[in-house]
N, C-alpha and C positions, 0 to 999 in steps of 0.2 A: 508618678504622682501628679495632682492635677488640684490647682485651687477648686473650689465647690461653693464661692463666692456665700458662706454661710459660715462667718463669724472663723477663728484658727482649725477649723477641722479640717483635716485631708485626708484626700481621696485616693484610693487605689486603681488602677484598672483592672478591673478582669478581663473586659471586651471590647474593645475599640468601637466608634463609628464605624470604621473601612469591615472591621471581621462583621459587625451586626448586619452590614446592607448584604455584603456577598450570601450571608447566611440567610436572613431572609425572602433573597430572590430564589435562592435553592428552595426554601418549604414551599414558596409559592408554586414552583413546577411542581414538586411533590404533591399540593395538595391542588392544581388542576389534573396532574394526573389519576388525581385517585379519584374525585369528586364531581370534575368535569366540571364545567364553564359558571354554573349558576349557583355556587351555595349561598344561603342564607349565613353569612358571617355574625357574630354575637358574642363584641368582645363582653369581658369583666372589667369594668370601671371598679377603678379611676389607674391604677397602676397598668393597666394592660395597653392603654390609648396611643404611645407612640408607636410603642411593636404592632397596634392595630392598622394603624394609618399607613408606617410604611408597607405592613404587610398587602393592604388591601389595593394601592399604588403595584406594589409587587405583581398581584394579581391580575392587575391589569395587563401590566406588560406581558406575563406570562397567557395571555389570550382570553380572560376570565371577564365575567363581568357580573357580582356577585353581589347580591343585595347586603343591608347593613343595617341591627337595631343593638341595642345597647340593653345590659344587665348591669345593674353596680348591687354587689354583694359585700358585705364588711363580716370580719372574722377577727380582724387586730384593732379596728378600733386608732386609737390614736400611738399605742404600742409597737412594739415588737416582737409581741408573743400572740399568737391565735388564741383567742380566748375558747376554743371547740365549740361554737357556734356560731351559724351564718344568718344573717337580717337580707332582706331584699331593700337595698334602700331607694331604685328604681328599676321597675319592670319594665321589658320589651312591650312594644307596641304592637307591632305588627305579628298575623297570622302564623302559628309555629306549624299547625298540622299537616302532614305531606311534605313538609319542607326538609330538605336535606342542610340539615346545621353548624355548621364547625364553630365553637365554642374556645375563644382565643381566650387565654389568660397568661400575664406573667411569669407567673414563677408555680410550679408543682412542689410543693413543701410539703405540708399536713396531708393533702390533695382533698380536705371538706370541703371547700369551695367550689373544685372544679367537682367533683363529683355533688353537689348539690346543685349546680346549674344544667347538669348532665342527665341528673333524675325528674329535674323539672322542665326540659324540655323531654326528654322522655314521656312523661305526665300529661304532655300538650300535645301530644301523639306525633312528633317529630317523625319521618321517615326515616334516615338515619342522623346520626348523632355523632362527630367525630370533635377530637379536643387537641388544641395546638397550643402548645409553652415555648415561651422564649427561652426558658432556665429551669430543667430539671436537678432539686434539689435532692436526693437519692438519699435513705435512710432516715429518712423523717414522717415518711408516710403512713397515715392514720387510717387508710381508706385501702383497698384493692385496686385503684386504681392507674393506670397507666396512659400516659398521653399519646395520642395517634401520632403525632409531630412533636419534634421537640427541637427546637433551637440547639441548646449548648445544656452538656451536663457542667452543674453550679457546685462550687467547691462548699462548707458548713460556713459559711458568714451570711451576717445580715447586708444583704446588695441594694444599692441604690444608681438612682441615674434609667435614662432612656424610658422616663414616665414612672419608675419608683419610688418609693419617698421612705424618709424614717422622720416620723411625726412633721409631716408633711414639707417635710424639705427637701432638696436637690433632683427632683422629677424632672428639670430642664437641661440637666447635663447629657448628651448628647453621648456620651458611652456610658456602659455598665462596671459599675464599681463598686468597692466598700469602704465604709469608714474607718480610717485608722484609730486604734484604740489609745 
């Protein structure tokens, strides 16, 4: 357990710091191997931002040198429940067409998310399209979809920490965890 500097609630681990770095230099080789040196990276704001950064650091060292624009898609809102709908509440800037895209998010739960930023870069005539989760939530899935990469399969709790939040708190904790009920 682990204070979470937010009033008596405490925190579980599920993931350490040390397992999140190991595991993300691992996707990294995996997705220069697959994708080669230049993908257009794209993570989902606002939860996906830490897994993006070390992942894209990762990238680096793994030989890559991959461009970067940003999606922030909301589905929960200030919640804990997906409401089954997605809002764009900031769009990519840059050029999607011909580009080869890996689409970084969080956690695969519902998977409307990651399969609607997946359709819409499809839509923008992406060359290919591939999607990387830090935490596969397995039997919650709304959608057909399946992530290219995936970090760590995620046990049925609501997870916080490493860019997370549950009504926007504890995103600065530095491993992945849950709140004790």
């Amino acid at each position: 357990m682990a204070g979470s500097g937010a009033g008596d609630a405490r925190i579980s681990v599920l993931y350490s710091a040390e397992a999140l770095s190991a595991r993300v230099h691992e996707l990294a080789r995996e997705i220069v191997a697959r994708m080669g040196p230049r993908p257009l990276i794209v993570p989902i704001l606002k939860g996906s931002f830490v897994f993006a950064a070390d992942l894209m650091r990762a990238l680096h060292d793994a030989g890559a040198a991959p461009d970067m624009d940003f999606l922030s898609l909301s589905s929960y809102g200030a919640g804990r429940t997906s409401r089954g709908e997605v809002t764009i509440l900031r769009d990519t800037e840059v050029p999607i067409e011909g580009r080869d895209v890996l689409i970084i998010d969080d956690i695969l739960e519902s998977g409307r998310t990651l399969a609607f930023a997946r359709d819409l870069m499809a839509a923008r005539h992406a060359r290919t399209i591939l999607t990387c989760v830090l935490l596969d939530k397995p039997g919650k899935l709304a959608t057909q979809l399946k992530a290219d990469f995936v970090g760590f399969e995620c046990p049925d709790v609501f997870v916080v920490g490493y860019g997370m939040d549950a009504a926007h708190a504890f995103r600065q904790l530095p491993f992945v965890g849950f709140v004790e009920e």
